[in-house]
C-alpha positions, -999 to 999 in steps of 0.1 A, spaced: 162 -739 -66 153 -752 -35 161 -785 -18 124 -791 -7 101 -812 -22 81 -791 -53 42 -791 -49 13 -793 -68 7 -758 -87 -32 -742 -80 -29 -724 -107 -12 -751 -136 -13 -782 -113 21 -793 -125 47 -801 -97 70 -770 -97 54 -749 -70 87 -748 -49 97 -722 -18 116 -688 -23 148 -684 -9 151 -652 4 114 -653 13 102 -679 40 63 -687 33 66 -670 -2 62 -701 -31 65 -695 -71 61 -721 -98 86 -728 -122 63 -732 -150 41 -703 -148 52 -681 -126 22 -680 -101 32 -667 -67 18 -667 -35 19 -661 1 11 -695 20 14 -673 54 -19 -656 43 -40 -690 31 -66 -691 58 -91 -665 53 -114 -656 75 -146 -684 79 -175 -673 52 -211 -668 63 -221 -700 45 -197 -721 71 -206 -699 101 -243 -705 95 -237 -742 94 -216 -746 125 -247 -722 142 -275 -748 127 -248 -779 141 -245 -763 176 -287 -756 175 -297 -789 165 -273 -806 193 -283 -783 223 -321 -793 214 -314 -830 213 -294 -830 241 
């Protein structure tokens, strides 16, 4: 087990989401087994946010 703090789970949401050994940004949960890769968390921004931070940028170049 590792000596790092556990985290909250996204799958169960109980605190046993702990980090990998052998693998550096892998983390598994001792309770039920999900795993993920935290290195590959950000995904790309959606349309929805792109299309807000276009309406943001509009609306300040007109009132400035």
């Amino acid at each position: 087990m590792s000596q790092d703090t556990a985290l909250e789970c996204p799958s169960c949401g109980k605190r046993g989401f702990i980090r990998l050994q052998d693998e550096s940004e892998i983390f598994e949960c001792v309770y039920c087994k999900h795993r993920t890769n935290l290195a590959q968390r950000n995904p790309p921004m959606g349309w929805l946010s792109a299309a807000l931070v276009a309406i943001l940028i509009g609306f300040l170049l007109v009132a400035g």
